[in-house]
N, CA, C and O atoms as a Tinker XYZ file with bonds, in Angstrom:
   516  protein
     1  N    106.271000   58.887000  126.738000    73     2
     2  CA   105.520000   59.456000  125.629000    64     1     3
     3  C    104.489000   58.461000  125.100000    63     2     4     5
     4  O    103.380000   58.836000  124.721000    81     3
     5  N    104.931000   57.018000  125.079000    73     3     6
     6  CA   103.852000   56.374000  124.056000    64     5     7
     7  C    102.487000   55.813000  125.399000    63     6     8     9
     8  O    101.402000   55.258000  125.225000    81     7
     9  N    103.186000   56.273000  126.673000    73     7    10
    10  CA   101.944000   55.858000  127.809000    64     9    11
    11  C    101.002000   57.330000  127.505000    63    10    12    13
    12  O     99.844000   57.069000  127.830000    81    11
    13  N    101.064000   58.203000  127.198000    73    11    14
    14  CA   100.187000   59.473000  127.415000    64    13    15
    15  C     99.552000   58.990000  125.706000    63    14    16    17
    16  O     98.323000   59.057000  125.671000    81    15
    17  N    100.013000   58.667000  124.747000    73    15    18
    18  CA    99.460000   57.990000  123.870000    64    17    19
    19  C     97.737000   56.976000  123.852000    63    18    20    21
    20  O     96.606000   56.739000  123.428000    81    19
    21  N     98.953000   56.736000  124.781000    73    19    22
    22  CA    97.840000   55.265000  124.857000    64    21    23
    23  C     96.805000   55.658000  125.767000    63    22    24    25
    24  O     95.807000   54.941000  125.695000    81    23
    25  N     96.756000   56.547000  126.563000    73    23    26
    26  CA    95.635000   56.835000  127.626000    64    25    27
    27  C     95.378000   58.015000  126.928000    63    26    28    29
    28  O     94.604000   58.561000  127.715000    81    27
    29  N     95.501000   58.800000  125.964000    73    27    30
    30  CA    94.821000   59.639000  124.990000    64    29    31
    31  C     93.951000   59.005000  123.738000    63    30    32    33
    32  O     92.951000   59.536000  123.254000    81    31
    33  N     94.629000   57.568000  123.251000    73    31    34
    34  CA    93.800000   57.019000  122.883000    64    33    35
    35  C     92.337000   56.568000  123.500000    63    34    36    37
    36  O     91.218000   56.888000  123.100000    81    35
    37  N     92.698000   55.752000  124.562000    73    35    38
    38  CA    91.585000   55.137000  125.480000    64    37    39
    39  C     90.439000   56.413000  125.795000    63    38    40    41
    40  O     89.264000   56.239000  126.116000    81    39
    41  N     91.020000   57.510000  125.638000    73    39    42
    42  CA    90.298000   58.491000  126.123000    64    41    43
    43  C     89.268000   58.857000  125.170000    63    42    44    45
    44  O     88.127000   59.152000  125.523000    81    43
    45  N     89.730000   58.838000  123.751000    73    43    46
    46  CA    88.995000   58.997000  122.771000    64    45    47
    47  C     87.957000   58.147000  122.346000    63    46    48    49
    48  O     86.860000   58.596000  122.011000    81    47
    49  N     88.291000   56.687000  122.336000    73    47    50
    50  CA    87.466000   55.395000  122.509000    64    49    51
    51  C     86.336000   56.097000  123.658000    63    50    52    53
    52  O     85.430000   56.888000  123.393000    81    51
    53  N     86.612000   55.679000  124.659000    73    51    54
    54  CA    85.352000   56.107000  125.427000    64    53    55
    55  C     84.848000   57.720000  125.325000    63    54    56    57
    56  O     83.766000   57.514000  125.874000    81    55
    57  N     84.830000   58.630000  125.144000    73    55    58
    58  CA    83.787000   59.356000  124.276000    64    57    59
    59  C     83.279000   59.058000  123.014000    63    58    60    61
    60  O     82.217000   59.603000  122.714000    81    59
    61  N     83.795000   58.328000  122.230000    73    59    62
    62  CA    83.406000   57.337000  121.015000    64    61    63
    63  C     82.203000   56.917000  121.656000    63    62    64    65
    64  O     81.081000   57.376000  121.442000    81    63
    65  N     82.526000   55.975000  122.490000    73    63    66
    66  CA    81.159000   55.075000  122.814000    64    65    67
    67  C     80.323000   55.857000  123.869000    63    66    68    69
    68  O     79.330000   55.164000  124.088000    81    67
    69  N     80.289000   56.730000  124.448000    73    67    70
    70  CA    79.492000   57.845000  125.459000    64    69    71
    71  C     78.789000   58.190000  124.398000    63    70    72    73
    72  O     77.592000   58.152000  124.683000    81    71
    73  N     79.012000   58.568000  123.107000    73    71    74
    74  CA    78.649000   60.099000  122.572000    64    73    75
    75  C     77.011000   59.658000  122.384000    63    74    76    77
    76  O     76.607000   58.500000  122.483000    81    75
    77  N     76.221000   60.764000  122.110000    73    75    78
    78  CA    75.424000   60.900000  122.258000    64    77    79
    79  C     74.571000   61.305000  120.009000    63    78    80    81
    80  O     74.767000   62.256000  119.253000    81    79
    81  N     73.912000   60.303000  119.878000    73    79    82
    82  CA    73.419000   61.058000  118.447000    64    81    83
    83  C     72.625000   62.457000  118.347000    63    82    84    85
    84  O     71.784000   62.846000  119.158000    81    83
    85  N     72.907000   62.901000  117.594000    73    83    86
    86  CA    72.358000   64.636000  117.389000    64    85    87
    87  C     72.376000   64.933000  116.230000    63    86    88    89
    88  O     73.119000   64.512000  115.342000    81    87
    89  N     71.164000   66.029000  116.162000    73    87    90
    90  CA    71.310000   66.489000  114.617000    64    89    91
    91  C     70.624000   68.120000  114.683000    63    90    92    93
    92  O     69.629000   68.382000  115.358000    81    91
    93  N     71.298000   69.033000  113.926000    73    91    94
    94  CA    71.043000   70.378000  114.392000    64    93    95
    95  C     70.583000   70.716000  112.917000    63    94    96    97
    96  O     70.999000   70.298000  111.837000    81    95
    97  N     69.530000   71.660000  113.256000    73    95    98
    98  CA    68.896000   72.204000  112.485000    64    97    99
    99  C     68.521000   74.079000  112.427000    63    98   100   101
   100  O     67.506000   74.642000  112.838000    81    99
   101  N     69.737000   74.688000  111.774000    73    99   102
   102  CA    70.199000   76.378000  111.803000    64   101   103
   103  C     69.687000   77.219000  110.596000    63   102   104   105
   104  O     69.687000   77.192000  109.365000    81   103
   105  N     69.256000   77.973000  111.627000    73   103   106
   106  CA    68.763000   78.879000  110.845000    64   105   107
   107  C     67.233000   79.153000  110.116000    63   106   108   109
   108  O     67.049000   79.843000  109.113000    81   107
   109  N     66.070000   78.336000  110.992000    73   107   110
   110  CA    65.081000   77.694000  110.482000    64   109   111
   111  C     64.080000   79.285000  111.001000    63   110   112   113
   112  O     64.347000   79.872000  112.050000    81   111
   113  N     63.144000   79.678000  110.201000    73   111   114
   114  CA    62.442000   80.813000  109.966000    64   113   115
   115  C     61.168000   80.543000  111.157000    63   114   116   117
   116  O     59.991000   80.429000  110.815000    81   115
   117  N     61.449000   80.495000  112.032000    73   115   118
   118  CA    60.436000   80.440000  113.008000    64   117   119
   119  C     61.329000   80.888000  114.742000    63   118   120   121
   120  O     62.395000   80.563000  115.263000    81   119
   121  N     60.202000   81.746000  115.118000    73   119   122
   122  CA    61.097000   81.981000  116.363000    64   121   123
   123  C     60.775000   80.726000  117.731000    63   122   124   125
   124  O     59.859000   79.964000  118.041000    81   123
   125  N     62.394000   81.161000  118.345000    73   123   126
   126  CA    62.939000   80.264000  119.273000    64   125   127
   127  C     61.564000   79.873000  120.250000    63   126   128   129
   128  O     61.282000   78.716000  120.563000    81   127
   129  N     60.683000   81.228000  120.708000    73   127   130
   130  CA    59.947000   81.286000  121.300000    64   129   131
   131  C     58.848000   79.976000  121.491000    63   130   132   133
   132  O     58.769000   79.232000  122.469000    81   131
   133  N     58.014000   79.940000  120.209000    73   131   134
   134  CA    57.422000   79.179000  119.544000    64   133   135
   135  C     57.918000   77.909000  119.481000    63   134   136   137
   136  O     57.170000   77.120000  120.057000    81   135
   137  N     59.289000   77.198000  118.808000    73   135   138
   138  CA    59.546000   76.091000  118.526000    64   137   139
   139  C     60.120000   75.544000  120.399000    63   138   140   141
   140  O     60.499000   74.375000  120.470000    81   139
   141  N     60.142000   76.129000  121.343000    73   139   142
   142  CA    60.573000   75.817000  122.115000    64   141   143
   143  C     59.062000   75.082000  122.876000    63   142   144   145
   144  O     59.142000   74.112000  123.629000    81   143
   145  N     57.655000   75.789000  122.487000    73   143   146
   146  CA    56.840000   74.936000  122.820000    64   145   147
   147  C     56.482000   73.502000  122.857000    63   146   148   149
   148  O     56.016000   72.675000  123.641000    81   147
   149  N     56.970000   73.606000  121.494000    73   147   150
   150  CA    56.979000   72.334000  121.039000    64   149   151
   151  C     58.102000   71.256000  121.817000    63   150   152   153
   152  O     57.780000   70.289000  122.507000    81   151
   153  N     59.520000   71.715000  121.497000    73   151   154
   154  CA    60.173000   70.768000  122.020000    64   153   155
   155  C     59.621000   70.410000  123.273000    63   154   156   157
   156  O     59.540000   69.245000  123.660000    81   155
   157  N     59.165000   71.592000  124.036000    73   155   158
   158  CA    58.905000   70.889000  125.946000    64   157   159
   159  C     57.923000   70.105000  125.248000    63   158   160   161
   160  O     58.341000   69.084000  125.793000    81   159
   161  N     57.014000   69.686000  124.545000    73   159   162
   162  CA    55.970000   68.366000  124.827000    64   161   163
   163  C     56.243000   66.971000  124.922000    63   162   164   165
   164  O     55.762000   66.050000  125.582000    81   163
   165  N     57.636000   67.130000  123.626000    73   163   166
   166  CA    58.559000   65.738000  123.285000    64   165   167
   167  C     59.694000   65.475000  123.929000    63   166   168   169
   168  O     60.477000   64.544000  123.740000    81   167
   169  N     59.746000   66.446000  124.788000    73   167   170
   170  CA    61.122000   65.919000  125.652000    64   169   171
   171  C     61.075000   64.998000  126.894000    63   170   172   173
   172  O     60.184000   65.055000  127.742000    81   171
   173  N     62.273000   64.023000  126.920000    73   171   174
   174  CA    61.840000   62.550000  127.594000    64   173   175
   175  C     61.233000   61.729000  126.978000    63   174   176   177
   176  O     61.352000   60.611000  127.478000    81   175
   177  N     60.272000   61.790000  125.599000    73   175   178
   178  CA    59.854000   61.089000  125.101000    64   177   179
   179  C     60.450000   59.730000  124.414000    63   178   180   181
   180  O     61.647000   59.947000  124.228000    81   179
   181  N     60.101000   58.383000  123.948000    73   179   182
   182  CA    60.388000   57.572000  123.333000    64   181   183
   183  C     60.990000   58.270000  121.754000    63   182   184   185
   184  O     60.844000   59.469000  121.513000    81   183
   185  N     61.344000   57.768000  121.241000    73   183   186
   186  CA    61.390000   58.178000  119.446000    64   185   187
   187  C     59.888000   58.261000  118.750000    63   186   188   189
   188  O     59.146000   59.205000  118.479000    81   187
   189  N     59.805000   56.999000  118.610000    73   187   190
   190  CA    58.272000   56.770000  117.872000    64   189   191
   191  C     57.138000   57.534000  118.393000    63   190   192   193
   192  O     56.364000   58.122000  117.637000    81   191
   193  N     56.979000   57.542000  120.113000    73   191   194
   194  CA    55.782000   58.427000  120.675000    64   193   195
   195  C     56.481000   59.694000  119.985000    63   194   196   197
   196  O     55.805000   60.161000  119.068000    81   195
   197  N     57.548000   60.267000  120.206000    73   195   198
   198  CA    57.826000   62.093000  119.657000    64   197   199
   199  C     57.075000   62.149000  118.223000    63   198   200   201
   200  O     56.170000   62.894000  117.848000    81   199
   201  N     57.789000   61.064000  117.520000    73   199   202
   202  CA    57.340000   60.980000  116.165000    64   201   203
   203  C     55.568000   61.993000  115.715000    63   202   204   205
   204  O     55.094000   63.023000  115.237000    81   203
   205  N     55.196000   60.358000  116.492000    73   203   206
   206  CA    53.279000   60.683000  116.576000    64   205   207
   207  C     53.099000   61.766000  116.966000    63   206   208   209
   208  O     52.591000   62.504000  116.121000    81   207
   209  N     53.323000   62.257000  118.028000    73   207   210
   210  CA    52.687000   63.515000  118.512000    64   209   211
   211  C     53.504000   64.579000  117.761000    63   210   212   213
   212  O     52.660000   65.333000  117.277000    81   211
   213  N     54.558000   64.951000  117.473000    73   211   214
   214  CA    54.749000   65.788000  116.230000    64   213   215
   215  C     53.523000   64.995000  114.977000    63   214   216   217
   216  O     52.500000   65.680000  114.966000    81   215
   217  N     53.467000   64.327000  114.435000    73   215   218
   218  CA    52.261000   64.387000  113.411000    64   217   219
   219  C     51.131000   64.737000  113.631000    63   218   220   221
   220  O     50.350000   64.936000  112.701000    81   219
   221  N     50.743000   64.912000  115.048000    73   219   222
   222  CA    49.147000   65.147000  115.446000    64   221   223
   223  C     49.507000   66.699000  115.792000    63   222   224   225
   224  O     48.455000   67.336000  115.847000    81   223
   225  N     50.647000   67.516000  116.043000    73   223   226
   226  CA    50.460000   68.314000  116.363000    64   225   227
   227  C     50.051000   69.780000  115.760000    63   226   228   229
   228  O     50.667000   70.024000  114.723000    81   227
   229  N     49.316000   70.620000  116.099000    73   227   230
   230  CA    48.735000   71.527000  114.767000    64   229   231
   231  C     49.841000   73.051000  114.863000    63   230   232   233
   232  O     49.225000   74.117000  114.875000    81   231
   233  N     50.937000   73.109000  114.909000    73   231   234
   234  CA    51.742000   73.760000  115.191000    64   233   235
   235  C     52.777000   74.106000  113.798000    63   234   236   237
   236  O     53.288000   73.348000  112.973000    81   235
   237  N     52.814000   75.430000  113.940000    73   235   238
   238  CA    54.284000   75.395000  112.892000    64   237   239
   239  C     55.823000   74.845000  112.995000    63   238   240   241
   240  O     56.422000   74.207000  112.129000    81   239
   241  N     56.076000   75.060000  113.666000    73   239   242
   242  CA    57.349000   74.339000  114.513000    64   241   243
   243  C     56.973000   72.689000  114.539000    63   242   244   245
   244  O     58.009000   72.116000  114.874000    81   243
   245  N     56.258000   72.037000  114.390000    73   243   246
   246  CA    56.519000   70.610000  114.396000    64   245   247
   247  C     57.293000   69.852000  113.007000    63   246   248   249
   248  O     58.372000   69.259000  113.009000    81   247
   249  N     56.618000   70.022000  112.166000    73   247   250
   250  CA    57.124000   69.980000  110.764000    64   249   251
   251  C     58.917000   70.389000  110.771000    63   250   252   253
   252  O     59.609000   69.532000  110.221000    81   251
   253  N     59.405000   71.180000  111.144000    73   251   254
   254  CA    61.014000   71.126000  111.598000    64   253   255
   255  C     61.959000   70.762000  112.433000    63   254   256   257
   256  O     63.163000   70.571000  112.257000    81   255
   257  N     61.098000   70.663000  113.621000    73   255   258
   258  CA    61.159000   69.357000  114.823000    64   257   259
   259  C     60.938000   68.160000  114.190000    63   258   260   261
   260  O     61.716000   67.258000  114.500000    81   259
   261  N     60.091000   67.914000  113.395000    73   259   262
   262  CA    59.763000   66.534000  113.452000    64   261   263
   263  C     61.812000   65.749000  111.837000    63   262   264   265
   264  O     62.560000   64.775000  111.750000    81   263
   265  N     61.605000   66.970000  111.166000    73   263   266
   266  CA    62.811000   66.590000  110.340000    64   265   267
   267  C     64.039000   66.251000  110.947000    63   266   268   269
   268  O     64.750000   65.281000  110.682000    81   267
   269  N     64.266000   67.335000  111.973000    73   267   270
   270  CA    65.636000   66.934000  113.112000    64   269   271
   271  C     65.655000   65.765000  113.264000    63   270   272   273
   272  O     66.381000   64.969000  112.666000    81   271
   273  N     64.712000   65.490000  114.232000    73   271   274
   274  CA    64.198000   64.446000  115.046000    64   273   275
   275  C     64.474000   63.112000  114.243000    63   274   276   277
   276  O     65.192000   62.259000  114.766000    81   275
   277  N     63.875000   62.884000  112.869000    73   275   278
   278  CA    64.452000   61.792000  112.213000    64   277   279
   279  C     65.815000   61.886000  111.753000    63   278   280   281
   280  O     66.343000   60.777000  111.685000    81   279
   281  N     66.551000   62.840000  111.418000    73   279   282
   282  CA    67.718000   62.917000  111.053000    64   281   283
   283  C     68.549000   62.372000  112.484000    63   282   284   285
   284  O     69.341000   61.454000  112.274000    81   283
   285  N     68.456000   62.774000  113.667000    73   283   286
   286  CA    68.895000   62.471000  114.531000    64   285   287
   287  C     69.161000   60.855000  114.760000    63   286   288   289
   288  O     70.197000   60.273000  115.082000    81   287
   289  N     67.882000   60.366000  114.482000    73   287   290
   290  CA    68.054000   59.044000  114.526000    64   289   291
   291  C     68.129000   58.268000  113.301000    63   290   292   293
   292  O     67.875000   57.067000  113.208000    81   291
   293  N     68.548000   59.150000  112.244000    73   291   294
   294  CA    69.226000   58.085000  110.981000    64   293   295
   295  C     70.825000   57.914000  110.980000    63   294   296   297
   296  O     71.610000   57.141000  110.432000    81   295
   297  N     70.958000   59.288000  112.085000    73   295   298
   298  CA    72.331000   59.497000  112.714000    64   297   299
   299  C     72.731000   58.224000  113.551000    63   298   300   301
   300  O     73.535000   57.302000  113.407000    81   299
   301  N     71.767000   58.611000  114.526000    73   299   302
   302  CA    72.430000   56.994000  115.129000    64   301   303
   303  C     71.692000   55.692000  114.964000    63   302   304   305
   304  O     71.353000   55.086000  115.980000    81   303
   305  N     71.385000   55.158000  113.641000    73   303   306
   306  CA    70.756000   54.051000  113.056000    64   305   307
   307  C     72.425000   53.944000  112.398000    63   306   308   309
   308  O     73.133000   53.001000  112.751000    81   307
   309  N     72.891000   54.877000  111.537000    73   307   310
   310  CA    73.689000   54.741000  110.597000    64   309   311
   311  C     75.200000   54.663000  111.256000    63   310   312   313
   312  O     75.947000   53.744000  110.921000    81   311
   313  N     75.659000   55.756000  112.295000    73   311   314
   314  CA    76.584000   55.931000  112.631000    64   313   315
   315  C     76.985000   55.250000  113.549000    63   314   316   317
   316  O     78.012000   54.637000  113.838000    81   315
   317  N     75.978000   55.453000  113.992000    73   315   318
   318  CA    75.944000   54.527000  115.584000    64   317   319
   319  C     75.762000   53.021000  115.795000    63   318   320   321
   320  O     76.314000   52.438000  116.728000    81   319
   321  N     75.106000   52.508000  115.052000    73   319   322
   322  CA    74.346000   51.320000  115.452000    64   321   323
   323  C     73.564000   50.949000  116.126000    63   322   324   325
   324  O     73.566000   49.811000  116.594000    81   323
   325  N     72.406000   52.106000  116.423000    73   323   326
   326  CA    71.735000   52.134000  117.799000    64   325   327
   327  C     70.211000   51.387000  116.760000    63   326   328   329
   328  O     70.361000   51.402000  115.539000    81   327
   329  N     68.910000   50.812000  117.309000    73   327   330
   330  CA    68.017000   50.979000  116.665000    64   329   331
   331  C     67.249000   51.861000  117.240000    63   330   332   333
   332  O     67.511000   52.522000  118.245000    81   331
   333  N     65.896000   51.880000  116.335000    73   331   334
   334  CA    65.440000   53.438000  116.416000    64   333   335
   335  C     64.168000   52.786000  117.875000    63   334   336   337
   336  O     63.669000   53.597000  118.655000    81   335
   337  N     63.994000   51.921000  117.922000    73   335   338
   338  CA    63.174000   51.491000  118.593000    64   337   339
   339  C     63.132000   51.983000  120.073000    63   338   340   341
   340  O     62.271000   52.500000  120.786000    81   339
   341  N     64.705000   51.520000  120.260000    73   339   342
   342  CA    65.585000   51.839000  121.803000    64   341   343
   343  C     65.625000   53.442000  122.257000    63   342   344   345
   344  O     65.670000   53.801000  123.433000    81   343
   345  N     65.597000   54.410000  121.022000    73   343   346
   346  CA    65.834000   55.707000  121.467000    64   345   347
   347  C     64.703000   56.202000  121.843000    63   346   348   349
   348  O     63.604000   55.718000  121.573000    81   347
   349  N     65.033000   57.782000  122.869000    73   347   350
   350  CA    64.586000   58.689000  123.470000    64   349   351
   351  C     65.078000   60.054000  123.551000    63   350   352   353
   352  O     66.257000   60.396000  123.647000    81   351
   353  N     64.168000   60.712000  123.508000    73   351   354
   354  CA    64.915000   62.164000  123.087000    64   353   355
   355  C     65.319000   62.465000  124.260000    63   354   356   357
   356  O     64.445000   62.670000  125.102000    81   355
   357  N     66.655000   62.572000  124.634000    73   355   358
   358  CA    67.522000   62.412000  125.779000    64   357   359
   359  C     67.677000   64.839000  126.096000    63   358   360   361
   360  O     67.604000   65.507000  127.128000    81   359
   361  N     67.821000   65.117000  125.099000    73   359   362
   362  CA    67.866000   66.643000  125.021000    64   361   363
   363  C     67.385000   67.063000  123.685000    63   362   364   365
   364  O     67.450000   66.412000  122.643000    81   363
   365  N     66.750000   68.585000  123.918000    73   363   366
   366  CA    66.481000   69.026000  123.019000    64   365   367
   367  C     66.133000   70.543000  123.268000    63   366   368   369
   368  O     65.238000   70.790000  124.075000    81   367
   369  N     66.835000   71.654000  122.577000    73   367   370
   370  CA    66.555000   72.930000  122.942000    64   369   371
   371  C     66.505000   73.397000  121.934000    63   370   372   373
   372  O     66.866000   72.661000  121.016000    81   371
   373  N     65.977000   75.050000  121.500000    73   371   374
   374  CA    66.218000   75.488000  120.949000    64   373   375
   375  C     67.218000   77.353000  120.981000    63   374   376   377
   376  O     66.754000   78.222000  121.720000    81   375
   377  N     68.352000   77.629000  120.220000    73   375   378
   378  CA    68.808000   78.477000  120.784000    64   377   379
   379  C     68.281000   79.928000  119.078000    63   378   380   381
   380  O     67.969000   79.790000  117.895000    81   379
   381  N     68.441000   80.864000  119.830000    73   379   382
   382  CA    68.293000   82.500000  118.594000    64   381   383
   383  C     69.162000   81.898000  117.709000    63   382   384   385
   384  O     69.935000   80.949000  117.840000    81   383
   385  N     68.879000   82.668000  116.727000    73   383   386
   386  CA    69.866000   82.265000  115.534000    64   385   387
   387  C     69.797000   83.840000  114.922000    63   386   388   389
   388  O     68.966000   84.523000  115.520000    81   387
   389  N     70.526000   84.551000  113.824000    73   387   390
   390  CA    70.503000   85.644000  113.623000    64   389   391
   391  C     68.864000   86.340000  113.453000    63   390   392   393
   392  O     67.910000   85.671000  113.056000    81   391
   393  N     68.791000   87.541000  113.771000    73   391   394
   394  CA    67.487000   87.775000  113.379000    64   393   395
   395  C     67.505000   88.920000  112.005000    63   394   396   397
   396  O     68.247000   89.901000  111.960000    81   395
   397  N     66.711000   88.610000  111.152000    73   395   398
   398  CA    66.337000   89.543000  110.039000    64   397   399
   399  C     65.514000   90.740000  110.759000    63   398   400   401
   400  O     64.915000   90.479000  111.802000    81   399
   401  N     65.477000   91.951000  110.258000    73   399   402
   402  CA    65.854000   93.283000  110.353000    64   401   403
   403  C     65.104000   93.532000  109.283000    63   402   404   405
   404  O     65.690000   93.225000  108.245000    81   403
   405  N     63.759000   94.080000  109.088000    73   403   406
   406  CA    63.382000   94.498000  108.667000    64   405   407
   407  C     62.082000   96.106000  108.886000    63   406   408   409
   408  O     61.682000   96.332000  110.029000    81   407
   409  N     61.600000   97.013000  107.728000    73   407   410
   410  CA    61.399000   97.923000  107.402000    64   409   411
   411  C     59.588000   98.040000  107.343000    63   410   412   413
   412  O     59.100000   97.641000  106.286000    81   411
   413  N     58.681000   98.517000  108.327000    73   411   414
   414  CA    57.294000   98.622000  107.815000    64   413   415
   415  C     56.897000  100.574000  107.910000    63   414   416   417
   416  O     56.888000  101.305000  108.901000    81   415
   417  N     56.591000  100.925000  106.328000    73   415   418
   418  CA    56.262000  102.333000  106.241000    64   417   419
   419  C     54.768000  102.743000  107.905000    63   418   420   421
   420  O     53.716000  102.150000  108.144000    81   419
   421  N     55.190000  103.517000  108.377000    73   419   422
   422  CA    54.075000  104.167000  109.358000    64   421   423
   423  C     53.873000  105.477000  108.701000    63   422   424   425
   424  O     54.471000  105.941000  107.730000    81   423
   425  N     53.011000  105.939000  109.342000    73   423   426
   426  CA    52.569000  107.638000  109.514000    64   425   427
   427  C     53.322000  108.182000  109.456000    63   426   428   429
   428  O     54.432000  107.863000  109.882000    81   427
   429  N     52.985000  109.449000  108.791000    73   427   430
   430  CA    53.833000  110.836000  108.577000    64   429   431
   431  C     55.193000  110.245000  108.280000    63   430   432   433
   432  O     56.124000  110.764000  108.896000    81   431
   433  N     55.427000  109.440000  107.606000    73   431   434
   434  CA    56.818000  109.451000  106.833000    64   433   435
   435  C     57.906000  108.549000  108.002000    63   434   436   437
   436  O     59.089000  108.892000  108.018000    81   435
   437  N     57.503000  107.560000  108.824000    73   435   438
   438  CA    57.954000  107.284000  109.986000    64   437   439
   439  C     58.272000  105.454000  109.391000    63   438   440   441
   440  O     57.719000  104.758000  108.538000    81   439
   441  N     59.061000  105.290000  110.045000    73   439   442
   442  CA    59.744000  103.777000  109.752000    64   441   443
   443  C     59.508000  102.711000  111.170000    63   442   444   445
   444  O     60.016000  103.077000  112.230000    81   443
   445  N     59.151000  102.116000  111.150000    73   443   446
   446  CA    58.627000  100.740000  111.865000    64   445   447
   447  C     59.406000   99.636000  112.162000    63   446   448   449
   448  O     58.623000   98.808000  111.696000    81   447
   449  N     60.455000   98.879000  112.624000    73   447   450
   450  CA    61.175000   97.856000  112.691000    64   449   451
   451  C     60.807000   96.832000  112.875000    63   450   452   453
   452  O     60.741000   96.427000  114.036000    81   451
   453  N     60.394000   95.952000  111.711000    73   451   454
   454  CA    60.195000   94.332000  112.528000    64   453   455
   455  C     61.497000   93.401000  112.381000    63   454   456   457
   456  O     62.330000   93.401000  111.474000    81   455
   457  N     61.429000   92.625000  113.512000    73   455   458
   458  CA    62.230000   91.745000  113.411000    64   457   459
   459  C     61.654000   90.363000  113.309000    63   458   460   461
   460  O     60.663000   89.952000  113.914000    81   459
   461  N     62.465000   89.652000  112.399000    73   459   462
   462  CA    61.426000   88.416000  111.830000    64   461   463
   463  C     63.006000   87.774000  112.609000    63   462   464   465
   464  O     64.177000   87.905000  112.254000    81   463
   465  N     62.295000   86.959000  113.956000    73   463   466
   466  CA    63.288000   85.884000  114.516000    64   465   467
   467  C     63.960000   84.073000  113.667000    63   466   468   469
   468  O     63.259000   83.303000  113.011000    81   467
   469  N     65.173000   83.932000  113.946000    73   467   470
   470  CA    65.235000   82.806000  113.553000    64   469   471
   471  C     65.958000   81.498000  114.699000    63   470   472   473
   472  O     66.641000   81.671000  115.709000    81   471
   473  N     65.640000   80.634000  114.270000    73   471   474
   474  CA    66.107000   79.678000  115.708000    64   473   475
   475  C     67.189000   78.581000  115.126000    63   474   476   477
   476  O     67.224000   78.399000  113.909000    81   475
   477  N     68.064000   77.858000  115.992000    73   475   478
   478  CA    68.714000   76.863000  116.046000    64   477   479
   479  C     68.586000   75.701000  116.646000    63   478   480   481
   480  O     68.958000   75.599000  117.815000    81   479
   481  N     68.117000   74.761000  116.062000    73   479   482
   482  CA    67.284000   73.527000  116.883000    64   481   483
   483  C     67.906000   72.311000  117.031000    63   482   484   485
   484  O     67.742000   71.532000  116.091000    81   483
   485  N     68.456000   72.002000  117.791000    73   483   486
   486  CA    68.783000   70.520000  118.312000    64   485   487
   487  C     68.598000   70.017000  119.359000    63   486   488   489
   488  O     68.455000   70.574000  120.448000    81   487
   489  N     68.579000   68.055000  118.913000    73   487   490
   490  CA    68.144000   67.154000  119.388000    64   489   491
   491  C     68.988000   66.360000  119.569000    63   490   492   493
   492  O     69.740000   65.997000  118.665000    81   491
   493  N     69.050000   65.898000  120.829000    73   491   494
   494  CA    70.036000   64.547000  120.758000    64   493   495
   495  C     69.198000   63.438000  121.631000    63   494   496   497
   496  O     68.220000   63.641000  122.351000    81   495
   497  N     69.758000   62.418000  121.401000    73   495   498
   498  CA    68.848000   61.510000  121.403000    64   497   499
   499  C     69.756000   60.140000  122.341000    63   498   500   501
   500  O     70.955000   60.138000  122.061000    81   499
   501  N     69.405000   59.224000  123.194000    73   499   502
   502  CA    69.833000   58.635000  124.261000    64   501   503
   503  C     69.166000   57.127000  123.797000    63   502   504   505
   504  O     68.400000   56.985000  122.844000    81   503
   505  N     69.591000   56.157000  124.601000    73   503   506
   506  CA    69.369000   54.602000  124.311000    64   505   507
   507  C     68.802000   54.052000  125.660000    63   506   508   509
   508  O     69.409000   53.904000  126.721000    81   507
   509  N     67.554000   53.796000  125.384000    73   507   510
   510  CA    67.265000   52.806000  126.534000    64   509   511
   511  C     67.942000   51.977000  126.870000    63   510   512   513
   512  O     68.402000   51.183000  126.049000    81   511
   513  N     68.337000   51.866000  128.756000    73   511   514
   514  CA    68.813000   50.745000  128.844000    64   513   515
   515  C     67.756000   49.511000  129.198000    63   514   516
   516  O     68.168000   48.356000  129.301000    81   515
């Protein structure tokens, strides 16, 4: 019993030190479609280059990418001990998140459905070796 212990411990230690920093961002009023542009530009990127080019970028979706993105790495500045210098956006997707359901009056008394999409955005972020 205390050997399955101990190699359940060890087991936990090393995903400890594997894990990867991330920071998710749910439920954000822009569709998946759209913010997924964005992520493909910054993915593979350094930290600091993602940074910049989210600030230069003229997009709606950057501005909520770009918040992850630092949260991610205050995540692993703080939690981790990583510096921000070393990181790279190792993954980053975005998945649907519920969609709002809404009502536009048409002709002759007729009802219209829009759906206003919402997305789920995370980033995780990797250490140069």
């Amino acid at each position: 019993m205390a050997k399955n212990m101990r190699i359940k411990a060890e087991n936990i230690q090393k995903k400890k030190s594997e894990r990867r920093p991330r920071a998710v961002a749910k439920h954000v009023r822009i569709s998946p479609y759209k913010v997924r542009v964005v992520l493909d530009i910054i993915r593979g990127k350094s930290y600091v280059q993602a940074v910049a080019i989210l600030e230069n970028t003229p997009k709606a979706a950057s501005e909520p990418i770009k918040k992850v993105l630092m949260s991610a790495a205050a995540n692993a500045e703080n939690n981790l001990g990583m510096s921000k210098e070393s990181l790279y956006v190792a993954a980053c997707y975005a998945d649907q998140g519920p969609t709002l359901k809404r009502v536009m009056p048409r002709a002759q008394g007729r009802a219209f459905r829009i759906l206003k999409r919402t997305s789920h955005i995370t980033i995780e972020l990797g250490a140069k070796e």
